[in-house]
OpenMM code with the backbone's topology and positions (N, CA, C; nanometers):
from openmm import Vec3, app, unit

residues = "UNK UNK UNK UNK UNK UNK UNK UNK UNK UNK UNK UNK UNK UNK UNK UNK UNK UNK UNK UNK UNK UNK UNK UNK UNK UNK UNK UNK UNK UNK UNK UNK UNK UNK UNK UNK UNK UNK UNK UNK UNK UNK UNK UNK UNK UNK UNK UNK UNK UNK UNK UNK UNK UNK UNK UNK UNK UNK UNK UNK UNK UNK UNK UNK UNK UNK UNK UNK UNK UNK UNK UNK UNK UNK UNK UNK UNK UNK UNK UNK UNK UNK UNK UNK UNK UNK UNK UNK UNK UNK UNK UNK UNK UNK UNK UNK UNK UNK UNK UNK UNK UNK UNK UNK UNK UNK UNK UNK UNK UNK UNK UNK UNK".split()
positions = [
    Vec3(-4.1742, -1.8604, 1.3657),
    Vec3(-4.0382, -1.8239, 1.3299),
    Vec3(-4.0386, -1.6808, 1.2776),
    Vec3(-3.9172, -1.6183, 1.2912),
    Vec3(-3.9278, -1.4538, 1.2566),
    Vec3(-3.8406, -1.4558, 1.1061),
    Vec3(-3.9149, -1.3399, 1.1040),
    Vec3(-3.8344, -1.3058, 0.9306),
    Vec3(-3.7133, -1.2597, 0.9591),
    Vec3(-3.6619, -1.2535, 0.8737),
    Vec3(-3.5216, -1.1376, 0.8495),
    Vec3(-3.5125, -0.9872, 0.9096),
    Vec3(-3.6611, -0.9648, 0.8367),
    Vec3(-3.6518, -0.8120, 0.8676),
    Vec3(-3.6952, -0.7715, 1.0350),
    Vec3(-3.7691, -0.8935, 1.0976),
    Vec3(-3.8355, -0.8782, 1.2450),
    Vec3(-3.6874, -0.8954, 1.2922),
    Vec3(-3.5991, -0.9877, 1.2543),
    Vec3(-3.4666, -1.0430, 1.3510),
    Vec3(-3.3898, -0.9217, 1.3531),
    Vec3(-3.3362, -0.8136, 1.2464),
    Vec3(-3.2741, -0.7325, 1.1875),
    Vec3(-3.3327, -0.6082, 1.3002),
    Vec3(-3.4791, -0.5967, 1.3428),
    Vec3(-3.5411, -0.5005, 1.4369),
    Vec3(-3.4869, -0.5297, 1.5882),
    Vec3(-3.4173, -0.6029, 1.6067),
    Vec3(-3.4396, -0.7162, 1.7552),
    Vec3(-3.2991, -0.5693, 1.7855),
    Vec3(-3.3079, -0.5016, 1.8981),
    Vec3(-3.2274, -0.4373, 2.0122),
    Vec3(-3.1232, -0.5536, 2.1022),
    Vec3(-3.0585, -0.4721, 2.1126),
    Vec3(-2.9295, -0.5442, 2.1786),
    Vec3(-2.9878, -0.5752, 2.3165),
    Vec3(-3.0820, -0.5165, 2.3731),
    Vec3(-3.1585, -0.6488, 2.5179),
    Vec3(-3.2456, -0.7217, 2.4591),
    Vec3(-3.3180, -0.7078, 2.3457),
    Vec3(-3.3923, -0.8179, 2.3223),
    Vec3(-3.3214, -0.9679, 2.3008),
    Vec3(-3.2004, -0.9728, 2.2265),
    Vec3(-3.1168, -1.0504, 2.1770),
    Vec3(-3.0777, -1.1293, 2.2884),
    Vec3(-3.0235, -1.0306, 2.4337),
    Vec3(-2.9793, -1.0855, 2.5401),
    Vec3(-3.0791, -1.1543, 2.6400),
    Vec3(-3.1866, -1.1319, 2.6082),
    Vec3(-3.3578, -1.1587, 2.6664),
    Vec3(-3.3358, -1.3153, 2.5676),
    Vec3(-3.3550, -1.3313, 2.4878),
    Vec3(-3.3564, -1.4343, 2.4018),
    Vec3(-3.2715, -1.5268, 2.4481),
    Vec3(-3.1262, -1.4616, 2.4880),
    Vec3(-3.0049, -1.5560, 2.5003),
    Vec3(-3.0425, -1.6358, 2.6387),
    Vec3(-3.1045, -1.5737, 2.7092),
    Vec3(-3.1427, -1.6180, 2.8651),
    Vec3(-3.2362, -1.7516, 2.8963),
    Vec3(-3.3689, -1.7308, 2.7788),
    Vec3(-3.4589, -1.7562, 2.7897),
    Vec3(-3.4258, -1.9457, 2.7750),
    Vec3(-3.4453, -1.9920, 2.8844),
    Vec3(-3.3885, -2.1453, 2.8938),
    Vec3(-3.5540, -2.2537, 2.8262),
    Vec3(-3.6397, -2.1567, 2.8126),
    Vec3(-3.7160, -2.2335, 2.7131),
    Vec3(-3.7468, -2.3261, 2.6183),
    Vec3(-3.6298, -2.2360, 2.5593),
    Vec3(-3.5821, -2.2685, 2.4003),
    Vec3(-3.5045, -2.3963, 2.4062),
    Vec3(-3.5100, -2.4481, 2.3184),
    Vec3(-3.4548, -2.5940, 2.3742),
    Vec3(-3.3641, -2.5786, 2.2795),
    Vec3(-3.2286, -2.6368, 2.2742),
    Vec3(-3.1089, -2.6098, 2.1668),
    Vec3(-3.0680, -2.7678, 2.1264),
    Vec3(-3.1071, -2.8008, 2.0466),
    Vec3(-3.0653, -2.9205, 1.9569),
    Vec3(-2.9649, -2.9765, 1.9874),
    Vec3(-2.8962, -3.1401, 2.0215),
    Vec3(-2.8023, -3.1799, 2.0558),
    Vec3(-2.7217, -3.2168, 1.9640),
    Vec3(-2.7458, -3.2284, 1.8537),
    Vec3(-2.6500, -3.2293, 1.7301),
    Vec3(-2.5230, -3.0875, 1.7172),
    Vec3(-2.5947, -2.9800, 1.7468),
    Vec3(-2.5712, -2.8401, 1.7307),
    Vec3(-2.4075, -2.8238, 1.7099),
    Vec3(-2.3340, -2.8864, 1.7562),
    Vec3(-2.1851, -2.8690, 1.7592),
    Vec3(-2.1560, -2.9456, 1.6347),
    Vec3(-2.2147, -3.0811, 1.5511),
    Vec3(-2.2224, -3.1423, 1.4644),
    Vec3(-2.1937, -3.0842, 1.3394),
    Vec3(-2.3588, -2.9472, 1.3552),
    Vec3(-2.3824, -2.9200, 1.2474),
    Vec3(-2.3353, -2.7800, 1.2227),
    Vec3(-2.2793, -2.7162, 1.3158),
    Vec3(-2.1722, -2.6049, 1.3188),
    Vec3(-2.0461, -2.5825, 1.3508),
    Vec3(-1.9807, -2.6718, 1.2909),
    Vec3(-1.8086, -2.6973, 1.3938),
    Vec3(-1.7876, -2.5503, 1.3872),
    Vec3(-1.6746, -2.5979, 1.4981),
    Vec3(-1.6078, -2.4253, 1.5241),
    Vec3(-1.4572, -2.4051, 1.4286),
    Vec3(-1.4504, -2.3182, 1.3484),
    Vec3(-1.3445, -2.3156, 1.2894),
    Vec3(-1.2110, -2.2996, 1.3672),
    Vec3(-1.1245, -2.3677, 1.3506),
    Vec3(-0.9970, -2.3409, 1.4252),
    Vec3(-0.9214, -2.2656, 1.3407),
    Vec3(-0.8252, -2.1840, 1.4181),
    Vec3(-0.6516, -2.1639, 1.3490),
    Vec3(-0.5927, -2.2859, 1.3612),
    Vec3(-0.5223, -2.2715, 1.2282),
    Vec3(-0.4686, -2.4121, 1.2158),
    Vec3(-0.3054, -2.3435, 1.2506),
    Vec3(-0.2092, -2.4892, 1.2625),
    Vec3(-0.1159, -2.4156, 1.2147),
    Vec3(-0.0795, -2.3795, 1.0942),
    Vec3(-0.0905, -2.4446, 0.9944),
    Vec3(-0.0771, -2.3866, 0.8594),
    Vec3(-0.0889, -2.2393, 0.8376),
    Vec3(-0.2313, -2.1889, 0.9210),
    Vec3(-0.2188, -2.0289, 0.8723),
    Vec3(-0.1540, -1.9630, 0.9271),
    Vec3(-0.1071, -1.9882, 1.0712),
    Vec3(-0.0345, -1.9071, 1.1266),
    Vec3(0.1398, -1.9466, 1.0686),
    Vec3(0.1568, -2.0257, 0.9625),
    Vec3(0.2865, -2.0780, 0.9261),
    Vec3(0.2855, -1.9706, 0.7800),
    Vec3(0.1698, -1.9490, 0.7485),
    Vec3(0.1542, -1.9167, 0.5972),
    Vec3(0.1466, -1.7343, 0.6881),
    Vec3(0.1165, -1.6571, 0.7634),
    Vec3(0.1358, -1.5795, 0.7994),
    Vec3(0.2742, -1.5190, 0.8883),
    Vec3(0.3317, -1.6023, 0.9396),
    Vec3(0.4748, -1.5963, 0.9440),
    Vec3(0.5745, -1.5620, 0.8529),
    Vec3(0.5314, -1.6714, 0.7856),
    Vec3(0.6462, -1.6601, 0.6384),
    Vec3(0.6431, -1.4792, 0.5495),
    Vec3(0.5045, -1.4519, 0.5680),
    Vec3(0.4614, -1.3466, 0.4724),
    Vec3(0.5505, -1.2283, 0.5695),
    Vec3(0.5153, -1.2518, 0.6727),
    Vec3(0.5839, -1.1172, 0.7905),
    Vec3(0.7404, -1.1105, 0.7714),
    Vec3(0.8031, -1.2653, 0.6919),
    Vec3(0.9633, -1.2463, 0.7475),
    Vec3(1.0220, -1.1711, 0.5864),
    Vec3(0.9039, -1.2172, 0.4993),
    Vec3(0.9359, -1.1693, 0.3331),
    Vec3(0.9072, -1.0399, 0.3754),
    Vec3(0.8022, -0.9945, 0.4167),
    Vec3(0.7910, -0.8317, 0.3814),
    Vec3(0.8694, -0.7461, 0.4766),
    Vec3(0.9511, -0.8063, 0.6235),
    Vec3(1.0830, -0.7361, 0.6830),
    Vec3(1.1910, -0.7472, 0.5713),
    Vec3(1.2259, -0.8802, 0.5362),
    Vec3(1.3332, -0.8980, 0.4447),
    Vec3(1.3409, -0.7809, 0.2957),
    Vec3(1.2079, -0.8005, 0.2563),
    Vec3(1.2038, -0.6804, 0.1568),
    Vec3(1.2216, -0.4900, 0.1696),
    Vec3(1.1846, -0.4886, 0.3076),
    Vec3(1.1860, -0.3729, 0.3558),
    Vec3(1.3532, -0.3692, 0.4152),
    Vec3(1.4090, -0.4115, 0.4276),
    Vec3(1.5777, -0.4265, 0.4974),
    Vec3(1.6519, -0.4372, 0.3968),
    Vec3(1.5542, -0.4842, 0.2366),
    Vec3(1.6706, -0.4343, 0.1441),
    Vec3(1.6343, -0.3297, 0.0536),
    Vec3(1.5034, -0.2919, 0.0754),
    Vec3(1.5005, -0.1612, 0.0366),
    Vec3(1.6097, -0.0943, 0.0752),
    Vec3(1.5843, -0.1118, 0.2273),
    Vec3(1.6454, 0.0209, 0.2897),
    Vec3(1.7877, 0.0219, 0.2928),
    Vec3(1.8852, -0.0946, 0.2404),
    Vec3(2.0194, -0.1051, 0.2144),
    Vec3(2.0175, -0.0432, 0.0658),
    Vec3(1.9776, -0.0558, -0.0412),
    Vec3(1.9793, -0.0396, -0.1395),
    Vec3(1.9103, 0.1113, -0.1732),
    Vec3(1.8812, 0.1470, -0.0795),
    Vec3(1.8207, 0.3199, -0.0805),
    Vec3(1.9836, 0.4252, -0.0482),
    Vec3(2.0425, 0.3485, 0.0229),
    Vec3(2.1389, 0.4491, 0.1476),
    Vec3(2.2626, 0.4760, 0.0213),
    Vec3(2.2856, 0.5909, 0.0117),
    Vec3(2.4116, 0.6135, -0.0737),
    Vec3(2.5254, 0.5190, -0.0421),
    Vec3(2.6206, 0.5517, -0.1479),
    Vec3(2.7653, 0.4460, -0.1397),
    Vec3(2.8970, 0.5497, -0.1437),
    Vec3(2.9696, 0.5471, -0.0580),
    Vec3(3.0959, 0.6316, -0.1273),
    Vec3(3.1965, 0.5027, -0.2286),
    Vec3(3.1878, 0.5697, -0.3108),
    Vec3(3.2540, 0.5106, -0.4238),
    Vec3(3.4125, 0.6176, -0.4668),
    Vec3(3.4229, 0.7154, -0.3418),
    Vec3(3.5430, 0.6966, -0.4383),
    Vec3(3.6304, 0.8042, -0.3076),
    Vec3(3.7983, 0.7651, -0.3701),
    Vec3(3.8913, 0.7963, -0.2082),
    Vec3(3.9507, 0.8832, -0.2863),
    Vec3(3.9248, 0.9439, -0.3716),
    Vec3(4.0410, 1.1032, -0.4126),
    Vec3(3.8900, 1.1432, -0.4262),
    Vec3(3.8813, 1.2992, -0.3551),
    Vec3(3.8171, 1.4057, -0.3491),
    Vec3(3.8020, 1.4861, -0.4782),
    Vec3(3.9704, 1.4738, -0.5564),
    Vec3(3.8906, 1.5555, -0.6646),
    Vec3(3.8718, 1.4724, -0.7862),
    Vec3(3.8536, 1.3402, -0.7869),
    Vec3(3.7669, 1.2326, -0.8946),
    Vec3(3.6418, 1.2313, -0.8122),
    Vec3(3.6174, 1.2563, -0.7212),
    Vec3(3.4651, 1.2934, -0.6687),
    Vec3(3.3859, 1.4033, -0.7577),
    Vec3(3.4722, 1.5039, -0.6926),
    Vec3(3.4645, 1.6721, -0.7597),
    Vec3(3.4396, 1.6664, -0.9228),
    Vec3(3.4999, 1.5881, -0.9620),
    Vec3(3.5073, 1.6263, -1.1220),
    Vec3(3.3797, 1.5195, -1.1687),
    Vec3(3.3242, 1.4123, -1.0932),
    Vec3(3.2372, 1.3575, -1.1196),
    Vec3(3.0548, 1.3686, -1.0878),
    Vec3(3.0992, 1.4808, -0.9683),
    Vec3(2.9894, 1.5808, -0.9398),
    Vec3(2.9824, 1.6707, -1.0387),
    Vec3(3.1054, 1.7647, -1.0969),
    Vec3(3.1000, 1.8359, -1.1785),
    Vec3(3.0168, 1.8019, -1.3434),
    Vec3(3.0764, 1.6611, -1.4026),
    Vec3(3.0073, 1.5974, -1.4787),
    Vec3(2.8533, 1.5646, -1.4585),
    Vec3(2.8276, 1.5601, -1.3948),
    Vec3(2.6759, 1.4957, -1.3001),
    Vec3(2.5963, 1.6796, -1.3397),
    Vec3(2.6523, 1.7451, -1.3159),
    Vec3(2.5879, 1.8829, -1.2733),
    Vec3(2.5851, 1.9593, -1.4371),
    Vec3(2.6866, 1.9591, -1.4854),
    Vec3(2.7044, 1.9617, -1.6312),
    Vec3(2.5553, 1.8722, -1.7769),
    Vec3(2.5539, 1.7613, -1.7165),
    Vec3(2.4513, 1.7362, -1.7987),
    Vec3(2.3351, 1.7605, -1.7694),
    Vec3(2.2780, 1.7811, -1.6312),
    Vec3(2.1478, 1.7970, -1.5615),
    Vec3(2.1490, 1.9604, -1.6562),
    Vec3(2.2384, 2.0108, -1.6321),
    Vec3(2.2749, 2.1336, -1.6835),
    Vec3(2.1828, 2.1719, -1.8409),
    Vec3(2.3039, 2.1059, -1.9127),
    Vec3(2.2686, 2.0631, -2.0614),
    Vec3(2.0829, 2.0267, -2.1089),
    Vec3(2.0475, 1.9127, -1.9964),
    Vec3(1.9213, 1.9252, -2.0283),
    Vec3(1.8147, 2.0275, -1.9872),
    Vec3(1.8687, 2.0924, -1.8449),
    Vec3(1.7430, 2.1879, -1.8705),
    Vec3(1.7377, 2.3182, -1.9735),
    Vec3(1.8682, 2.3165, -2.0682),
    Vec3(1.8800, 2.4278, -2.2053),
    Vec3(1.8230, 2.4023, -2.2879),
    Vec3(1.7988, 2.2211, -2.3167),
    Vec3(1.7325, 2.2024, -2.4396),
    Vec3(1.5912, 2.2236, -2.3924),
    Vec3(1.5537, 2.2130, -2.2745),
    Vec3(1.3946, 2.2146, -2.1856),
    Vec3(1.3755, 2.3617, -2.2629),
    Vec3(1.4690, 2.4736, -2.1815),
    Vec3(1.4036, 2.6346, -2.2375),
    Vec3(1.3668, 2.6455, -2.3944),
    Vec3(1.5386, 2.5778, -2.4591),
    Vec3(1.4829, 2.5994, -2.5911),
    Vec3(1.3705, 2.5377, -2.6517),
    Vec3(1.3279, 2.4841, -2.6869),
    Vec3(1.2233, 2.4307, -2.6595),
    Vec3(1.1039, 2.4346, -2.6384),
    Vec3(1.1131, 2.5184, -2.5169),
    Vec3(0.9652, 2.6271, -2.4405),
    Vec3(1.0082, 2.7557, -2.5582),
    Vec3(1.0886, 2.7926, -2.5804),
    Vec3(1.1075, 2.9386, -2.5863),
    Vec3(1.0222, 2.9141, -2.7754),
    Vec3(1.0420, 2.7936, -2.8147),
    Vec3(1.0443, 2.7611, -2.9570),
    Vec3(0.9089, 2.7524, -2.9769),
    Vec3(0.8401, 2.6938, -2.8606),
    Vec3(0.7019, 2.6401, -2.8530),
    Vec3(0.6261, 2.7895, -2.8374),
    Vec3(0.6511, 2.9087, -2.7505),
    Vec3(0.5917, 3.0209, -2.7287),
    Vec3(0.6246, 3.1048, -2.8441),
    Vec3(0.7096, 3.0696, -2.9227),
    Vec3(0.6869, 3.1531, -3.0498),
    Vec3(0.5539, 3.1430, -3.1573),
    Vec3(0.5848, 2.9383, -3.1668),
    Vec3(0.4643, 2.8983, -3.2345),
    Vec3(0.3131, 2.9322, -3.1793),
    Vec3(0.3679, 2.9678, -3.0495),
    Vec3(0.1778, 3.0482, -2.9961),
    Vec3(0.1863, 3.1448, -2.9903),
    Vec3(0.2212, 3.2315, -3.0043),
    Vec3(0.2653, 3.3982, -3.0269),
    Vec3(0.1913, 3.3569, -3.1832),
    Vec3(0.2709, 3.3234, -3.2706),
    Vec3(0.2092, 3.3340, -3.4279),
    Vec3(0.0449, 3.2935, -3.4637),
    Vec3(0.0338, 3.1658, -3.3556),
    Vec3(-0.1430, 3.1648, -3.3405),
    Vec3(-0.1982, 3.2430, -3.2908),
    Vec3(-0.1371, 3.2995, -3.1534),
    Vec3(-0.2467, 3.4189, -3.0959),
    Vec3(-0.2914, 3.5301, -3.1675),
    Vec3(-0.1449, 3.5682, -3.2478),
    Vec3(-0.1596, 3.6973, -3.3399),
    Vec3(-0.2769, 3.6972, -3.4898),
    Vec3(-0.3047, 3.5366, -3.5113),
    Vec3(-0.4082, 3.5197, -3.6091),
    Vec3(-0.5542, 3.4978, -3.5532),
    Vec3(-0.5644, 3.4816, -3.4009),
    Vec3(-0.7066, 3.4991, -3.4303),
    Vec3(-0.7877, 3.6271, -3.3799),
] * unit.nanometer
topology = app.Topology()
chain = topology.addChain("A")
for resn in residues:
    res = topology.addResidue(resn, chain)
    for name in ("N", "CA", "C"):
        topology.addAtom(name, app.Element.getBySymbol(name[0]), res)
């Protein structure tokens, strides 16, 4: 009988040399003691299901991604863009001040060492 490491050496014609060789006598139990695994249906039921959740999840992403018009006078649009633009606004002032407050406090360290 061969080791691991002799079987592990064996070339892809030796293997097929082997497969040929009607010598070898093959045990009549052999199907016994190696059933062949089937697909059942179960997995292909349990893989179905997973395919229709992850379309379903992806179809409401993609409804729930797409903008909405929410509104039929143009200028309650306008004035609600305007509001929208106004605070984005507002926060990037407190952002500078802020920076501008922070580069003072390192200005006063740089100047001490």
């Amino acid at each position: 009988m061969k080791t691991l490491q002799e079987i592990e050496k064996l070339t892809a014609g030796d293997l097929q040399r082997i497969g040929a060789d009607e010598s070898i006598s093959v045990p009549a139990d052999l199907q016994v003691r190696l059933p062949r695994q089937q697909t059942t249906l179960r997995g292909w039921s349990i893989a179905a299901a997973a395919a229709i959740l992850i379309g379903l999840g992806w179809w409401g992403l993609d409804r729930a991604l797409q903008p909405k018009d929410t509104f039929d006078d143009p200028y309650l649009a306008y004035a609600a863009v305007e509001q929208a633009l106004s605070r984005v606004s507002g926060g990037v002032h407190n952002a500078a001040a802020k920076v501008s407050e922070s580069e003072a406090m390192i200005d006063k360290v740089n100047y001490w060492k």
